[in-house]
Each structure stands twice: as C-alpha cells, then as structure tokens.
N, CA, C and O atoms as CSV, one atom per row, in Angstrom:
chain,resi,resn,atom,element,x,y,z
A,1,UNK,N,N,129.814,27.984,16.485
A,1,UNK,CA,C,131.196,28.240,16.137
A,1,UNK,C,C,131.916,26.933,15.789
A,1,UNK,O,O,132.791,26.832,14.929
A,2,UNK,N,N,131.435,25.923,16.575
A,2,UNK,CA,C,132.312,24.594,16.363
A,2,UNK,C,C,131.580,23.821,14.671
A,2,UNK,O,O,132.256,23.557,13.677
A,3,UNK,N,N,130.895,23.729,14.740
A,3,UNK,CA,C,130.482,23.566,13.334
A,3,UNK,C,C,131.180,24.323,12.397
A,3,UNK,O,O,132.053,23.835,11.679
A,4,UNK,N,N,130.671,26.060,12.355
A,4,UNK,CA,C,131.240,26.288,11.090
A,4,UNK,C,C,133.574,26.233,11.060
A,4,UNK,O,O,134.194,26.390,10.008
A,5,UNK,N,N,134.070,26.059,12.036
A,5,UNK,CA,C,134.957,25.446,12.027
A,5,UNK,C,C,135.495,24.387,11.533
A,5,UNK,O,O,136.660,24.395,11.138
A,6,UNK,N,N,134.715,23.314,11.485
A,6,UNK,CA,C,134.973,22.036,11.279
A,6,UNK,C,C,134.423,22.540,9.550
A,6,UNK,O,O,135.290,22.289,8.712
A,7,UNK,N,N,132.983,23.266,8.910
A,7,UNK,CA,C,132.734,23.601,7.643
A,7,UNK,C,C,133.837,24.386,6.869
A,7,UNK,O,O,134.012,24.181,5.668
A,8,UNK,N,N,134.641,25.363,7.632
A,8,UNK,CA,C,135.647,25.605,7.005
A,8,UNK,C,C,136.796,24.677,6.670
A,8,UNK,O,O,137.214,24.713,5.513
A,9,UNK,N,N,137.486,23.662,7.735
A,9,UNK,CA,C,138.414,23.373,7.529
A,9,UNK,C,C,137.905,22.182,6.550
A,9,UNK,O,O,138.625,21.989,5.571
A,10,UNK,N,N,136.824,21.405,6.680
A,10,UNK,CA,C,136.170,20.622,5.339
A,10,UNK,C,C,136.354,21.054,3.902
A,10,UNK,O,O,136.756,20.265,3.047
A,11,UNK,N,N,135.956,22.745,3.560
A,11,UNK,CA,C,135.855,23.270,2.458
A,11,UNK,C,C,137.316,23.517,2.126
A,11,UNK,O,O,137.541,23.903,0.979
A,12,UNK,N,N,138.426,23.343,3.015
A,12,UNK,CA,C,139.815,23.819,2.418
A,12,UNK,C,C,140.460,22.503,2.323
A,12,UNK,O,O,141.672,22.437,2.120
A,13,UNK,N,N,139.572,21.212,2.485
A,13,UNK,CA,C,140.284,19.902,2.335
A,13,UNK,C,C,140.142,19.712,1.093
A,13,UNK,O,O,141.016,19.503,0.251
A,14,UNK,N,N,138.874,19.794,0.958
A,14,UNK,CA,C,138.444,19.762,-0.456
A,14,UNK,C,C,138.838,20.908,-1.526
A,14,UNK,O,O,138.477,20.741,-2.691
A,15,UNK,N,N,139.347,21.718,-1.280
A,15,UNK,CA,C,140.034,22.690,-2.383
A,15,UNK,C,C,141.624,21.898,-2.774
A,15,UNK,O,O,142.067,21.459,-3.836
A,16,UNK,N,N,142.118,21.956,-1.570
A,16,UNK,CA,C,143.595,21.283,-1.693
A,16,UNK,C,C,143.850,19.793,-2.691
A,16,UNK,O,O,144.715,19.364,-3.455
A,17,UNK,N,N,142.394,19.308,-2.093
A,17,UNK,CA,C,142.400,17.804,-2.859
A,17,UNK,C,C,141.883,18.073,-4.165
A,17,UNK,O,O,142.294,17.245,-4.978
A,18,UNK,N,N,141.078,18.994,-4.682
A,18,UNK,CA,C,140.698,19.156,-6.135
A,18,UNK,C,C,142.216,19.944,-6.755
A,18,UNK,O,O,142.798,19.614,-7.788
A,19,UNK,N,N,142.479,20.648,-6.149
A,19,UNK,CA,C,143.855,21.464,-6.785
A,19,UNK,C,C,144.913,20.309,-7.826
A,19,UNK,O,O,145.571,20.604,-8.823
A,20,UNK,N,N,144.758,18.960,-7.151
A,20,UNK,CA,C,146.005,17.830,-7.161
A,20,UNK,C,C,144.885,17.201,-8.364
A,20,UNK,O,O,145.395,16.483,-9.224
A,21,UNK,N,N,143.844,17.376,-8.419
A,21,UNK,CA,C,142.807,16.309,-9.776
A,21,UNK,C,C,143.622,17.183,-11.260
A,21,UNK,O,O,144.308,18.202,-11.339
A,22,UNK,N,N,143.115,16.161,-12.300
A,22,UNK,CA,C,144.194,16.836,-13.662
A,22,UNK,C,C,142.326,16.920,-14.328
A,22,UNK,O,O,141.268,16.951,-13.699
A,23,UNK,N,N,142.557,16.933,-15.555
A,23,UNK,CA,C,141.283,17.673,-16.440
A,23,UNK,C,C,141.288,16.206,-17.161
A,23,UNK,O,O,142.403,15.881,-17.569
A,24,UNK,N,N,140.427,15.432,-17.349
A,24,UNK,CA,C,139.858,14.548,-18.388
A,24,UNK,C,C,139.342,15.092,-19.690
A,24,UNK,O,O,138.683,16.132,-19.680
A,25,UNK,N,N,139.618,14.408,-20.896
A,25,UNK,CA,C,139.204,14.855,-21.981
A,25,UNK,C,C,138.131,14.205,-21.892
A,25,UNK,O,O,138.070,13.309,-21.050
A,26,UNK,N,N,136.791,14.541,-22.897
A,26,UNK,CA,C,135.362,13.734,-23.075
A,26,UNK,C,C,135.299,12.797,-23.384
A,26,UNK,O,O,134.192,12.289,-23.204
A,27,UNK,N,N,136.026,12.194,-23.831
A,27,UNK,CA,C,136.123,10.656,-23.682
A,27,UNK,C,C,135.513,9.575,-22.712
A,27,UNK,O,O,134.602,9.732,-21.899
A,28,UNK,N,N,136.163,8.554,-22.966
A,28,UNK,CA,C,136.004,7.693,-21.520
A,28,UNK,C,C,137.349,7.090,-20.834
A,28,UNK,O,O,137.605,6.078,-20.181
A,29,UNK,N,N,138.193,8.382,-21.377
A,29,UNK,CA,C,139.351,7.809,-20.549
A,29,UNK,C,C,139.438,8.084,-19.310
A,29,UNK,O,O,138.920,9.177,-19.080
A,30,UNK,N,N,139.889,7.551,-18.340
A,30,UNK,CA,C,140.254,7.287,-17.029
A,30,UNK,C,C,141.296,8.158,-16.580
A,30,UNK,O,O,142.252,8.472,-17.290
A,31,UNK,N,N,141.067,8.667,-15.052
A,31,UNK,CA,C,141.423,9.980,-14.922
A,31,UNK,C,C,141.985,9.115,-13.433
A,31,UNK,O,O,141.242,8.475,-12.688
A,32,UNK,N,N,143.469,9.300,-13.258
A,32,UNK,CA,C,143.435,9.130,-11.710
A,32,UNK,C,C,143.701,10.328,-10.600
A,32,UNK,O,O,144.378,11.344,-10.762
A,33,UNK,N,N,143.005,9.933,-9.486
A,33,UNK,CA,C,142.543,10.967,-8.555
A,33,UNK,C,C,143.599,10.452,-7.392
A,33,UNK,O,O,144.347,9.477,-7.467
A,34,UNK,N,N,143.462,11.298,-6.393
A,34,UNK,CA,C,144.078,10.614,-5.095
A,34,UNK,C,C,142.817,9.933,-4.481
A,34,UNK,O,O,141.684,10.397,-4.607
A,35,UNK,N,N,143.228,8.372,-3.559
A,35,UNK,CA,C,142.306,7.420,-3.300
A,35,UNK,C,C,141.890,8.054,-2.015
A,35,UNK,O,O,140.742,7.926,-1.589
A,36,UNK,N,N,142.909,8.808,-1.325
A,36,UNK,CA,C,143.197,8.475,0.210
A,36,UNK,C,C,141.588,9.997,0.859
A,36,UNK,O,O,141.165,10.152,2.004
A,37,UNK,N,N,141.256,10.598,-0.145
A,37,UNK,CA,C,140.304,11.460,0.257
A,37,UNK,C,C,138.990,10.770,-0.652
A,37,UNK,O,O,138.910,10.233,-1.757
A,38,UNK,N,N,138.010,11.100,0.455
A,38,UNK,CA,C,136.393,10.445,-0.258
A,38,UNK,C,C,136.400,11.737,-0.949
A,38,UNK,O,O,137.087,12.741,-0.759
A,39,UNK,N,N,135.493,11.482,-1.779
A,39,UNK,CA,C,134.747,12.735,-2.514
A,39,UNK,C,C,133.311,13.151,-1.749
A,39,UNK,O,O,132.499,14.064,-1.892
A,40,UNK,N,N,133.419,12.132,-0.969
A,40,UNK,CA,C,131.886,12.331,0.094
A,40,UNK,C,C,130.934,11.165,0.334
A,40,UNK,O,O,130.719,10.110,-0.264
A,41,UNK,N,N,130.343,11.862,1.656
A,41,UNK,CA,C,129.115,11.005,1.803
A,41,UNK,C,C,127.969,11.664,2.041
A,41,UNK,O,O,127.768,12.702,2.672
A,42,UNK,N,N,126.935,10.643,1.223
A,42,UNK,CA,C,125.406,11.050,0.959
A,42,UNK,C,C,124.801,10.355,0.197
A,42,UNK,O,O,125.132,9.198,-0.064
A,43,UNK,N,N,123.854,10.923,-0.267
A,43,UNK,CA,C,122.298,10.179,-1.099
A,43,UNK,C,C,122.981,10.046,-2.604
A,43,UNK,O,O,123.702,10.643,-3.404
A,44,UNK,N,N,122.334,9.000,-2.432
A,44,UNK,CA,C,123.054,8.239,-3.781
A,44,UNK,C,C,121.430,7.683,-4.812
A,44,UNK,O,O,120.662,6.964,-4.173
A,45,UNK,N,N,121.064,7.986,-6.107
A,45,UNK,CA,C,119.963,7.717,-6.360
A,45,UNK,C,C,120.430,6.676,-7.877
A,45,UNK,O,O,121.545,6.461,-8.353
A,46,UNK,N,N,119.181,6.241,-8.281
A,46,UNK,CA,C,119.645,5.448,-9.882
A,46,UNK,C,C,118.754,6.195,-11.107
A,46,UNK,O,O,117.573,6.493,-10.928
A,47,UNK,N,N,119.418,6.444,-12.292
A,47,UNK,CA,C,118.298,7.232,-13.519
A,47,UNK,C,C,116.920,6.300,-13.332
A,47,UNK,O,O,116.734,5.178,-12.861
A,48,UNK,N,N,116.093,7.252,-13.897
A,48,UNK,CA,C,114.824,6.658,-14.317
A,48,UNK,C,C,115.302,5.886,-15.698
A,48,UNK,O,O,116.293,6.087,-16.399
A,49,UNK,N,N,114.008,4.732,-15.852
A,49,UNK,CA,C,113.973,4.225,-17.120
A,49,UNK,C,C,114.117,5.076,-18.931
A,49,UNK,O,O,114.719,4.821,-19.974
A,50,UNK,N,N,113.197,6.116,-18.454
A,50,UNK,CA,C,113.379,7.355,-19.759
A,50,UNK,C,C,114.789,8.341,-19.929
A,50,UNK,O,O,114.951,9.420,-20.500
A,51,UNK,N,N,115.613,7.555,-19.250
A,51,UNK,CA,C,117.176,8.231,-19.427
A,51,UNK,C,C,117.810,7.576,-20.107
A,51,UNK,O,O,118.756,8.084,-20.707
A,52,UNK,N,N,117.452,5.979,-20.271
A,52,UNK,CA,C,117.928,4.912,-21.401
A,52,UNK,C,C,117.936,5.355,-22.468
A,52,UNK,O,O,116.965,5.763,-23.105
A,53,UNK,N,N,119.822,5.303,-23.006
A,53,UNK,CA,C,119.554,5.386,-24.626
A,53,UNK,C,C,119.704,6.991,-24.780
A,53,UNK,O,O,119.882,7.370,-25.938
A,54,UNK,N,N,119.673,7.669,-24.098
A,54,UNK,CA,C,119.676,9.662,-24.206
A,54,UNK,C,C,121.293,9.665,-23.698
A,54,UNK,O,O,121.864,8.942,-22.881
A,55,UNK,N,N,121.779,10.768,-24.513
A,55,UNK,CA,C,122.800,10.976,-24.393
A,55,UNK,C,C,123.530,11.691,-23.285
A,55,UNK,O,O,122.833,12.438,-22.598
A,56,UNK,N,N,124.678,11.603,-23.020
A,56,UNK,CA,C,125.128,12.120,-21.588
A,56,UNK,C,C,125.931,13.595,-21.534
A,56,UNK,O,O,126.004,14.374,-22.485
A,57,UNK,N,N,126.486,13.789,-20.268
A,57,UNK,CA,C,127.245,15.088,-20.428
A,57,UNK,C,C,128.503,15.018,-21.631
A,57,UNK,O,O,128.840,15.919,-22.399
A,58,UNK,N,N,128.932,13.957,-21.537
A,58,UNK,CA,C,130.080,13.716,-22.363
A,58,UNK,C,C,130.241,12.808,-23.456
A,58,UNK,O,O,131.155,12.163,-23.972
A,59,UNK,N,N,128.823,13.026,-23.644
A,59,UNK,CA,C,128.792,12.837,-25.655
A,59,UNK,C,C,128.532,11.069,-25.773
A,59,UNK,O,O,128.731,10.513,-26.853
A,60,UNK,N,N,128.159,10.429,-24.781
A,60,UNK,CA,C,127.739,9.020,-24.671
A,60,UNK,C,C,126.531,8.667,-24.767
A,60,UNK,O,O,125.748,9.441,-24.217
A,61,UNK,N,N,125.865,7.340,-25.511
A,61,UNK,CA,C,124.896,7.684,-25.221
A,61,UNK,C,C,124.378,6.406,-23.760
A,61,UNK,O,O,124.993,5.356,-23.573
A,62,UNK,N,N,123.555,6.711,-23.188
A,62,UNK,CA,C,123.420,5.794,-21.271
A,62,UNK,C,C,122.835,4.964,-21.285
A,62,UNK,O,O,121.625,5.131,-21.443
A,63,UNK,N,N,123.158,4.147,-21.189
A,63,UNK,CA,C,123.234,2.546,-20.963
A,63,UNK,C,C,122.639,2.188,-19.432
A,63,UNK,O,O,123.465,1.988,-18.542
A,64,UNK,N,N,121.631,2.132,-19.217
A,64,UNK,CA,C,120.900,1.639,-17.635
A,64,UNK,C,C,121.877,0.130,-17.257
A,64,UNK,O,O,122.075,-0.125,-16.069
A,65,UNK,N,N,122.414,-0.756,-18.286
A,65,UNK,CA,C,122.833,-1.699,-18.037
A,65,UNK,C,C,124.455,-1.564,-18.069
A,65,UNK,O,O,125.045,-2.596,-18.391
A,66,UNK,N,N,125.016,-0.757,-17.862
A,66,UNK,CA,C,126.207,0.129,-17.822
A,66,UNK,C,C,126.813,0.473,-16.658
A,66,UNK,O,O,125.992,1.045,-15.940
A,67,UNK,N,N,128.108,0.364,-16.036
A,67,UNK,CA,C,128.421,0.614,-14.737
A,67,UNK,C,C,128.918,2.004,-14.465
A,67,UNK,O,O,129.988,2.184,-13.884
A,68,UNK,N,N,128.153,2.996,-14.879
A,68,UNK,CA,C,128.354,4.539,-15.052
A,68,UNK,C,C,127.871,5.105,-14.049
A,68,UNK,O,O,127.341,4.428,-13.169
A,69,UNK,N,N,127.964,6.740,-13.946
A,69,UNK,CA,C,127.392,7.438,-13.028
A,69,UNK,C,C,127.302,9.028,-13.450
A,69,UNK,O,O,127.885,9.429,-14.457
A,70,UNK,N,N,126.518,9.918,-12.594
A,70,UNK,CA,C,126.769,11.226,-13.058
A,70,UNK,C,C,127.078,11.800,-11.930
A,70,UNK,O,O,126.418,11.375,-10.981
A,71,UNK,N,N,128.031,12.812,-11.623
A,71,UNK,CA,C,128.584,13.409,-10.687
A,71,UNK,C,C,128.766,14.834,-10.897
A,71,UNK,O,O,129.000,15.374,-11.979
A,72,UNK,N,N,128.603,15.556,-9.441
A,72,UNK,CA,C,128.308,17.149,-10.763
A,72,UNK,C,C,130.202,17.832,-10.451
A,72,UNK,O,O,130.415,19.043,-10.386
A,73,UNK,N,N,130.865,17.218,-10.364
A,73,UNK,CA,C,132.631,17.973,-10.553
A,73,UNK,C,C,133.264,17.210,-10.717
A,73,UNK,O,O,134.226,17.614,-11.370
A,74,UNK,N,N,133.349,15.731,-10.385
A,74,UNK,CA,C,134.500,14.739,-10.635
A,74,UNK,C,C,134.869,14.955,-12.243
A,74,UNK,O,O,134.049,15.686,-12.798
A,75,UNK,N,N,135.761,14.549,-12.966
A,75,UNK,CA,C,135.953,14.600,-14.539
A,75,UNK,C,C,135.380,13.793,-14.887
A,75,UNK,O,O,134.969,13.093,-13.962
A,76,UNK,N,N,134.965,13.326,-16.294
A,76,UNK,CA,C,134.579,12.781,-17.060
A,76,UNK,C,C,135.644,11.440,-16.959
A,76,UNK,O,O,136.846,11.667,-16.817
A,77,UNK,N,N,135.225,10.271,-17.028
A,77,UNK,CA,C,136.406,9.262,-16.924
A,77,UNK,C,C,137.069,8.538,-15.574
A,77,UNK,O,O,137.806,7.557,-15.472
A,78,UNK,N,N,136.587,9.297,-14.741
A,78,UNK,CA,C,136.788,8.723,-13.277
A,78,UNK,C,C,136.229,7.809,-12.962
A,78,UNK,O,O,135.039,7.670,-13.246
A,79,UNK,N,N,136.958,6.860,-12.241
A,79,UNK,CA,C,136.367,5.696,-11.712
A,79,UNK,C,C,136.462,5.742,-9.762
A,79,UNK,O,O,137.275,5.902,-8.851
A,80,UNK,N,N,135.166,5.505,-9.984
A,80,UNK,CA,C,135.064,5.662,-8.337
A,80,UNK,C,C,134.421,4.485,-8.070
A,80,UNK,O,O,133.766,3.760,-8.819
A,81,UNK,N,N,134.803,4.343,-6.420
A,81,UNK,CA,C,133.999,3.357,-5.626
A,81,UNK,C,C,133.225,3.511,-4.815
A,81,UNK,O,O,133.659,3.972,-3.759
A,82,UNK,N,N,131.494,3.162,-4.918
A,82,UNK,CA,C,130.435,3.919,-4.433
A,82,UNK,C,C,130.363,2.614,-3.612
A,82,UNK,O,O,130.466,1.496,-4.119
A,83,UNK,N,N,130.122,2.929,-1.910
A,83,UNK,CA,C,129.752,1.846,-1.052
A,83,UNK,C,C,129.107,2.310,-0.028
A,83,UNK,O,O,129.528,3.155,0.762
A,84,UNK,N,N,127.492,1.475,0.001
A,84,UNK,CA,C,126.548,1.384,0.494
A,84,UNK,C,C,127.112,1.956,1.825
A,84,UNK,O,O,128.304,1.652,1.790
A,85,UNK,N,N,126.800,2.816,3.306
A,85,UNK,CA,C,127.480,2.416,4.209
A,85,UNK,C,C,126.300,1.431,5.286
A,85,UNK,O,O,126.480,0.932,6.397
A,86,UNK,N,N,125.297,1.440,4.537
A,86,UNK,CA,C,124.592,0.539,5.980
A,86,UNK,C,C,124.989,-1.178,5.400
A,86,UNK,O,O,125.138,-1.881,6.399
A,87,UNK,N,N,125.184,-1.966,4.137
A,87,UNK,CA,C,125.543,-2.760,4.266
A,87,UNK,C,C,126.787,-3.456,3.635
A,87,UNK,O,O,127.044,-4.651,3.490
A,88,UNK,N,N,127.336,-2.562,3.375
A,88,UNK,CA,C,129.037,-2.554,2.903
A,88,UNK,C,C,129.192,-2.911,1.752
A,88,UNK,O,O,130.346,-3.168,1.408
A,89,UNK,N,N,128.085,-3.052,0.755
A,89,UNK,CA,C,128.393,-3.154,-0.591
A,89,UNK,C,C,129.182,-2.509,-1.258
A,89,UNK,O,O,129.862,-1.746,-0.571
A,90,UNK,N,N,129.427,-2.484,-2.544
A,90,UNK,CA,C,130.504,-1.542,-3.167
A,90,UNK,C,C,130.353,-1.788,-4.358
A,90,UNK,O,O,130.179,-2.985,-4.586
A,91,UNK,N,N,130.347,-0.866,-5.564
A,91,UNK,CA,C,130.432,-1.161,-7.204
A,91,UNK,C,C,131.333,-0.153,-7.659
A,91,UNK,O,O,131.165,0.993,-7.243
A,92,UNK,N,N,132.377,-0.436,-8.547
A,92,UNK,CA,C,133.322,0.607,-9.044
A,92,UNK,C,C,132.297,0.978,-10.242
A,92,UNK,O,O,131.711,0.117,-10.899
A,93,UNK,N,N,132.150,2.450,-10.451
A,93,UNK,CA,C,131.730,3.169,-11.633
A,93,UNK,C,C,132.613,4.104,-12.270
A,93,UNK,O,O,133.513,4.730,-11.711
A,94,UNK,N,N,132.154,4.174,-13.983
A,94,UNK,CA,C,133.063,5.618,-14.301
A,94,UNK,C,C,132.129,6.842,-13.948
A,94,UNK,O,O,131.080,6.866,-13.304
A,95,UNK,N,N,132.958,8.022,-14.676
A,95,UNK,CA,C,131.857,8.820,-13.959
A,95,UNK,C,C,131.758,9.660,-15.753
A,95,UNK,O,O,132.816,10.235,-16.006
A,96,UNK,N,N,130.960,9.743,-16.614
A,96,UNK,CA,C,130.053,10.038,-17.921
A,96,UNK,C,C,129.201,10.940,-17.989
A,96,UNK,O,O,129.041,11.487,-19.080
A,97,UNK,N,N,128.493,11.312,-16.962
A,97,UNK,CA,C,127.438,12.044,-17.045
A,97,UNK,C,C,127.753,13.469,-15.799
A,97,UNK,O,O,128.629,13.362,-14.941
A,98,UNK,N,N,126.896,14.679,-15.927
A,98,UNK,CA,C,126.737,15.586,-14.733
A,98,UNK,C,C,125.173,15.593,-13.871
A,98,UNK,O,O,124.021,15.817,-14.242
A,99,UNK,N,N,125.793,15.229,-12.550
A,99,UNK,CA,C,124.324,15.484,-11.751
A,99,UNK,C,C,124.655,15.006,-10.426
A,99,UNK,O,O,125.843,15.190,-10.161
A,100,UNK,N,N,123.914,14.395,-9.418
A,100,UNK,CA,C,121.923,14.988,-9.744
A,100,UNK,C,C,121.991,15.759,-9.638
A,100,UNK,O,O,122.973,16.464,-9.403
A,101,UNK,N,N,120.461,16.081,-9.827
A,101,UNK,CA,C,119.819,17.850,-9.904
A,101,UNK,C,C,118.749,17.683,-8.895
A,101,UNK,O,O,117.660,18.254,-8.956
A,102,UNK,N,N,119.159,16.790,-7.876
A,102,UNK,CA,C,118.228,16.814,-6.514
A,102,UNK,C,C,118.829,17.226,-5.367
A,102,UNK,O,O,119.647,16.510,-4.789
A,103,UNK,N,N,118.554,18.165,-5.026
A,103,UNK,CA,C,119.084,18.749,-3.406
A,103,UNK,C,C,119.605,17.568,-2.319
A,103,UNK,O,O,118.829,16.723,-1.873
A,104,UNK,N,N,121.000,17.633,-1.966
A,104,UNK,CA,C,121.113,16.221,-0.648
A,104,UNK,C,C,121.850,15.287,-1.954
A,104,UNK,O,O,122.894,14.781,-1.542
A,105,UNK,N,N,121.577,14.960,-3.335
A,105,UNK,CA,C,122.250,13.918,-3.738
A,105,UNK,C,C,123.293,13.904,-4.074
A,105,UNK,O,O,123.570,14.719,-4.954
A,106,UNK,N,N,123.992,13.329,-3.754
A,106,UNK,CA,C,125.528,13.368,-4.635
A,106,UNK,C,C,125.898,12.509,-5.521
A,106,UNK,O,O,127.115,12.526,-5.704
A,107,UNK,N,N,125.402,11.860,-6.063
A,107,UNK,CA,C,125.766,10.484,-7.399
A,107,UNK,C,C,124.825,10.053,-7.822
A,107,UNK,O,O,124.273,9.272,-7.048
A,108,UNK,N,N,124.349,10.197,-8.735
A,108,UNK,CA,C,123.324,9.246,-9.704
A,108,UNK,C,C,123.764,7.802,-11.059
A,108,UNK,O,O,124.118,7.812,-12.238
A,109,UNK,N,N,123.446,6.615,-9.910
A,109,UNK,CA,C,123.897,5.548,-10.367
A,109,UNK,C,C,123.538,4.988,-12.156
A,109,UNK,O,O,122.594,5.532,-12.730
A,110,UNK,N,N,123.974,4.416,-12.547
A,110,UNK,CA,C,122.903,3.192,-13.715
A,110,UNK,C,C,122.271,2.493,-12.700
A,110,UNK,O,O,122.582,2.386,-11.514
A,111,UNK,N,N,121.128,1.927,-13.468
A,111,UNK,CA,C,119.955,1.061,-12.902
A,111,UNK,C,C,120.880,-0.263,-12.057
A,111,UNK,O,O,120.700,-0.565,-10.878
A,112,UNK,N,N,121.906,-0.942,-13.016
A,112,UNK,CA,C,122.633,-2.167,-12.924
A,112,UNK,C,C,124.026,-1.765,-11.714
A,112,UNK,O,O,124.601,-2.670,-11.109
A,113,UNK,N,N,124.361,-0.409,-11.548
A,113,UNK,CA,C,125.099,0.079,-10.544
A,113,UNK,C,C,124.531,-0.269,-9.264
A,113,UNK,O,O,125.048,-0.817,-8.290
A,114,UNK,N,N,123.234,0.208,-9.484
A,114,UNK,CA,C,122.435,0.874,-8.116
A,114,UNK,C,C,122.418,-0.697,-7.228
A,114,UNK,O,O,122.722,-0.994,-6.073
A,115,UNK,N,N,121.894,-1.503,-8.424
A,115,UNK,CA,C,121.220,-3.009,-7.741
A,115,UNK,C,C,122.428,-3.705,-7.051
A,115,UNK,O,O,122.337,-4.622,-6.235
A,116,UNK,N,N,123.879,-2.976,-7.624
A,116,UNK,CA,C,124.810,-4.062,-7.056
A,116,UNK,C,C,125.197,-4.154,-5.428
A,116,UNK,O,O,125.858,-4.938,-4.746
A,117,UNK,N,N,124.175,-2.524,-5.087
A,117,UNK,CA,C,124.553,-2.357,-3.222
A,117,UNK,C,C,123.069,-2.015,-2.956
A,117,UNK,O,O,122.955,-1.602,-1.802
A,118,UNK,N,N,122.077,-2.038,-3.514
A,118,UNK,CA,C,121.109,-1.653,-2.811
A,118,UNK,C,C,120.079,-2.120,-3.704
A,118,UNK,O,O,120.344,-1.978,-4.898
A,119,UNK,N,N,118.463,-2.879,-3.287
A,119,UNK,CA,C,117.178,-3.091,-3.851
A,119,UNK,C,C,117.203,-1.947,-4.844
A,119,UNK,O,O,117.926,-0.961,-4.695
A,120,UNK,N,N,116.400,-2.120,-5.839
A,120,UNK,CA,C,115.565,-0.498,-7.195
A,120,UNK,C,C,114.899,-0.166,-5.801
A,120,UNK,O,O,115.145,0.968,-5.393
A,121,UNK,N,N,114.282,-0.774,-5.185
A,121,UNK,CA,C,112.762,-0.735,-4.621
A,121,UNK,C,C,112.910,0.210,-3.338
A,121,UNK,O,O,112.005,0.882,-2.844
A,122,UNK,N,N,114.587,0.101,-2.784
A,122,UNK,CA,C,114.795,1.465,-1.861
A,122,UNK,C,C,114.900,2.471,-2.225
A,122,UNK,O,O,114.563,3.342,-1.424
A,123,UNK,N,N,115.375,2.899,-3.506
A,123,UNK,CA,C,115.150,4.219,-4.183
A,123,UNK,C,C,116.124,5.119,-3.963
A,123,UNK,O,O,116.490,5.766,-4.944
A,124,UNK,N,N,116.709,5.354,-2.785
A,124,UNK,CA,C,117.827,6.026,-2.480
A,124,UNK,C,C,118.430,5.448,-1.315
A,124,UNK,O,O,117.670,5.093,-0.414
A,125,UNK,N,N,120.138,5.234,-1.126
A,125,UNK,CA,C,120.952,5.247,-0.322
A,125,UNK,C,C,122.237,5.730,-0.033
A,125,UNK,O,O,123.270,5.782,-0.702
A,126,UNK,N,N,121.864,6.174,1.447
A,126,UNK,CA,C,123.865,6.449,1.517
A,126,UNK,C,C,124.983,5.992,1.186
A,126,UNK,O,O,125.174,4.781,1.295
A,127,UNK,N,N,125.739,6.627,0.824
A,127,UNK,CA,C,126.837,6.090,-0.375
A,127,UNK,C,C,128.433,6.674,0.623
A,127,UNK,O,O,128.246,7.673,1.318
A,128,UNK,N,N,129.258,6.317,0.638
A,128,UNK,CA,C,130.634,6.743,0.631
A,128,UNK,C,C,131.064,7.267,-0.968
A,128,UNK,O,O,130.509,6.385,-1.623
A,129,UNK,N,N,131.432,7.777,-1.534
A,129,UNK,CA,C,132.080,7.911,-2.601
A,129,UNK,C,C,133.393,8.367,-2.949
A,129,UNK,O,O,133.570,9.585,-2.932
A,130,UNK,N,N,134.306,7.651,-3.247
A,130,UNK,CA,C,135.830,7.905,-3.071
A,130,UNK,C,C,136.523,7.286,-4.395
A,130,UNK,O,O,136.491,6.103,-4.736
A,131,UNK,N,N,137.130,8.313,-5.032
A,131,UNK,CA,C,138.017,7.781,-6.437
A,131,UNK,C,C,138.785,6.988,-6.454
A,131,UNK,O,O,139.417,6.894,-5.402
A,132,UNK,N,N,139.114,6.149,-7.418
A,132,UNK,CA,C,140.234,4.907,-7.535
A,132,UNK,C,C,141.410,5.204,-8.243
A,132,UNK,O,O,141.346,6.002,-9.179
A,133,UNK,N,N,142.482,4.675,-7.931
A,133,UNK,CA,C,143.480,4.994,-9.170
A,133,UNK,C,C,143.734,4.548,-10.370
A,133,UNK,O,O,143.546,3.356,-10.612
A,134,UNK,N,N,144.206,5.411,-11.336
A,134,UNK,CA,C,144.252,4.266,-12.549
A,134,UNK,C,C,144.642,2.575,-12.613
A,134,UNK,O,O,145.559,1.981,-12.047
A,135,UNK,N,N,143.639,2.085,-13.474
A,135,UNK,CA,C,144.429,0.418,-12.696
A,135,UNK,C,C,145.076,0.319,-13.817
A,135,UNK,O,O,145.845,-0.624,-14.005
C-alpha cells in the first residue's frame, strides 16, 4: 500500500508538471521547462557508432560529436542537465531525437555527451535528469 501511494502521488507530480511544459516546434529551438522538478532518475546510455550521420526524430541529421540527446516526451529543443549521480558530473544537452527503446533507460546521450560524466567503456549510468531554463 505504501509504495503504490507514494506511485500515485509521483504519477500526479508528473502530470501537473507536464500540464505547465508548452509544445516545441521541430526545430532546434529551445523550449523552457520548469527547473525546480527532475524529469527523473535512471539509466542513461550513449548511441552506437552506426547512428552517426542518420537522421533524428526531428528532422536533424546526429552528430556523435554533438551535445544532443533522445528522450521519449520532453519536446524537441529542450535543454536539460544530465548528472552522473555517483560522481557529480554534469553536461547540458538539447533534446533532438525520441528514445531509448531499452527497458529501465531514460536518455540516450551523443558519444561526446556521454564521455563528459562517465568512461564509453561503462556503457551505462545513472543520470539525474532535470530541464533548464531558457538562457
């Protein structure tokens, strides 16, 4: 009972806080969110090499050397701040693409994102992920 309590009142934080997000056009314009709610925490992974250069959800084409990301609801144009939580790194990304499409992940970095809080060679890490405001 105490769990799905705490799962409900989670799922109505997050309705309230998406209600207040506006709609990004496909672009790469910048969308501001409220800072003061994460969008979450979890597994955070980086594209493979054969995603270089292929085009994205929003008509780009992906740049591994690019400070992007794919997220499967934030808008197109968001800039968020993804930080490591075991060693407090942090890289601001936009958000360009939709995904992952792996169970447990919530953000799929660029190659040059990933390295700025974590080794290639760990492969996946926990992430905080929380939107920025327009700067």
């Amino acid at each position: 009972m105490k769990h799905a309590t705490r799962f409900l009142a989670l799922c109505g934080g997050i309705t309230l806080w998406l209600s207040g997000c506006t709609t990004a056009p496909t672009t790469g314009a910048t969308v501001t969110l409220p800072s003061s709610q994460p969008t979450g925490q979890g597994i955070a992974s980086f594209y493979a090499d054969h995603f270089d250069q292929k085009m994205t959800a929003n008509g780009e084409t992906f740049k591994q050397q690019a400070l992007t990301a794919a997220h499967p609801q934030l808008p197109f144009g968001t800039l968020v701040k993804v930080t490591n939580i075991q060693n407090g790194k942090s890289v601001t990304v936009r958000i360009n693409d939709r995904g992952p499409y792996i169970a447990g992940r919530i953000i799929d970095l660029s190659q040059a994102a990933f390295k700025r809080i974590a080794p290639l060679d760990q492969g996946v890490v926990t992430v905080l992920v929380r939107p920025l405001p327009k700067p």
